[in-house]
C-alpha positions in Angstrom: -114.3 42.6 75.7 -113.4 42.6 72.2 -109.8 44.2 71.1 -111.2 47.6 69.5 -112.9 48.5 73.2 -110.1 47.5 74.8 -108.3 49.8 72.1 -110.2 52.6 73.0 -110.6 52.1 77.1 -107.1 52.1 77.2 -106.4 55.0 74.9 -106.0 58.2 77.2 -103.4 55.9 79.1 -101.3 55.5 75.6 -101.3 59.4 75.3 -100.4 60.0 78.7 -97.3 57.4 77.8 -96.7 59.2 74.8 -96.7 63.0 75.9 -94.4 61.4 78.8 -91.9 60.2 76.1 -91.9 63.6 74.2 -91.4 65.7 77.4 -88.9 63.2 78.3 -87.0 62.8 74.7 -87.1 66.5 74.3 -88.3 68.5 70.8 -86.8 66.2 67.9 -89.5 63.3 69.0 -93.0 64.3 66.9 -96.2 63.2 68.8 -97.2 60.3 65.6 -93.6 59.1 66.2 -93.4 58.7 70.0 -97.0 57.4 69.9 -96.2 54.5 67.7 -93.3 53.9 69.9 -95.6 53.5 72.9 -97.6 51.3 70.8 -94.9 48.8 70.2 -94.2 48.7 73.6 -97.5 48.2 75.9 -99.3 46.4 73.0 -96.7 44.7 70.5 -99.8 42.7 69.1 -100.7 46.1 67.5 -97.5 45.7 65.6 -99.8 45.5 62.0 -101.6 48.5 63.2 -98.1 51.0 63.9 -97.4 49.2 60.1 -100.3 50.3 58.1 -99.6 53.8 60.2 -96.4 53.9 58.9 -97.5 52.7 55.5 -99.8 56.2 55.0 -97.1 58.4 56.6 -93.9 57.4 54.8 -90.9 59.4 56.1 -87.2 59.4 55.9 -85.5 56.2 55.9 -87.1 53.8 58.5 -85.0 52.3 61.5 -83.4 54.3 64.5 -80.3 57.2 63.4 -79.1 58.9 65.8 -78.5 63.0 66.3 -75.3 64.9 66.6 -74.6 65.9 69.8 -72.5 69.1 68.8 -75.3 70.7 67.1 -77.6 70.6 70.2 -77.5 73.5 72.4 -76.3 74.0 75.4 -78.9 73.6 77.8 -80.2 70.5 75.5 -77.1 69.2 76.3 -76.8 69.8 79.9 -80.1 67.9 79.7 -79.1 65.1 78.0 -76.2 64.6 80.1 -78.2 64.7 83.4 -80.8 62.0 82.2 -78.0 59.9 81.0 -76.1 60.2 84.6 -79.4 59.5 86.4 -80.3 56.6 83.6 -77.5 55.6 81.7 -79.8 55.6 78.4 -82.0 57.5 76.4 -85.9 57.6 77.0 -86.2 55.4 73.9 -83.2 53.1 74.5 -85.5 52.2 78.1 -88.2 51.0 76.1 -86.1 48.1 75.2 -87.4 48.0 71.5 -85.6 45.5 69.0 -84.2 47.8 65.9 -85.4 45.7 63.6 -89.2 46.0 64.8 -88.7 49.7 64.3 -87.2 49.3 61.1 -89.6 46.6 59.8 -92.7 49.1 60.6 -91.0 51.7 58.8 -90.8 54.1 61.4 -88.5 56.6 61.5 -86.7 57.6 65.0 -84.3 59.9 66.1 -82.7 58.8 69.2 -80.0 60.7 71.2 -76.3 60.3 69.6 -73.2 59.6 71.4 -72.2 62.6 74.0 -68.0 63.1 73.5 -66.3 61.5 75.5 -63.6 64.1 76.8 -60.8 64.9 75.1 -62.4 63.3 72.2 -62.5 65.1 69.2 -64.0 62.9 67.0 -67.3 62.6 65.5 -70.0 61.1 67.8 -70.8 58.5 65.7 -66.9 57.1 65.1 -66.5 57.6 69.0 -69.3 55.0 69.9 -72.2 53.5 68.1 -74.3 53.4 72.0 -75.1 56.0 74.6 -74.5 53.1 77.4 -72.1 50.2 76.9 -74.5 47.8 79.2 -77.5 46.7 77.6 -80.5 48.5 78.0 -82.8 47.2 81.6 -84.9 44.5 80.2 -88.8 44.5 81.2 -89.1 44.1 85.3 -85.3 45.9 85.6 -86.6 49.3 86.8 -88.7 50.4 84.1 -92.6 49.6 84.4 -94.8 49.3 81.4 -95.7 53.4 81.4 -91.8 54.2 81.3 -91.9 55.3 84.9 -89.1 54.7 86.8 -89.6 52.2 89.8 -87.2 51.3 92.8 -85.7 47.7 93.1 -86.7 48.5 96.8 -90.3 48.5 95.2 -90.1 45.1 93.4 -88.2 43.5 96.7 -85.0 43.1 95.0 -81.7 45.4 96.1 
């Protein structure tokens, strides 16, 4: 099967992926954004094609910033700091992407900033530069290829 079927067999499975990622993120990820993400992760061969993408639809400055958490609202933030307990990273942190593939497609992403630590009263980004201080799971550590979550029961590891 040549790689354009395969492209378009496979494609109500990259939506799925990427409306899974935008529910999960919450409202600052934009459908074209999340689905390039998805791209780069479950087919980084398409890396050219998330390029020329990026190429017709130039945005802000390309790489990943990162949002303030003190302008979020409350319940965003209760949110937030309920994945983070339960994950320990943001939904785009778990796709394990290097930075500098998502800069050098020219993407522009808005991950989750820093929540305050307490009693801080800095600003997010002086307080910490990462949401986690352990790396983010590498491929087979709990995350599948979708960006469901799966056990270590599951892969026969504890």
């Amino acid at each position: 099967m040549n790689h354009r079927t395969t492209r378009w067999l496979l494609a109500p499975l990259r939506q799925l992926r990427t409306h899974r990622l935008m529910a999960q993120h919450g409202p600052t990820l934009p459908y074209d954004t999340a689905w390039a993400l998805i791209t780069l992760h479950t087919a980084p061969d398409e890396t050219t094609l998330v390029r020329a993408w990026a190429g017709e639809h130039p945005g802000s400055t390309a790489g990943i910033q990162h949002d303030r958490w003190n302008n979020l609202s409350s319940s965003e933030q209760r949110r937030r700091r309920a994945w983070l307990q339960r994950h320990g990273h943001s939904p785009i942190q778990l796709l394990n992407l290097d930075p500098l593939l998502v800069h050098s497609t020219g993407l522009h992403v808005l991950d989750w900033g820093q929540p305050p630590e307490p009693g801080n009263t800095f600003d997010d980004e002086q307080a910490s530069g990462f949401i986690s201080k352990e790396p983010a799971p590498r491929s087979g550590d709990g995350i599948s290829r979708d960006g469901g979550e799966r056990s270590p029961q599951a892969d026969g590891r504890r």
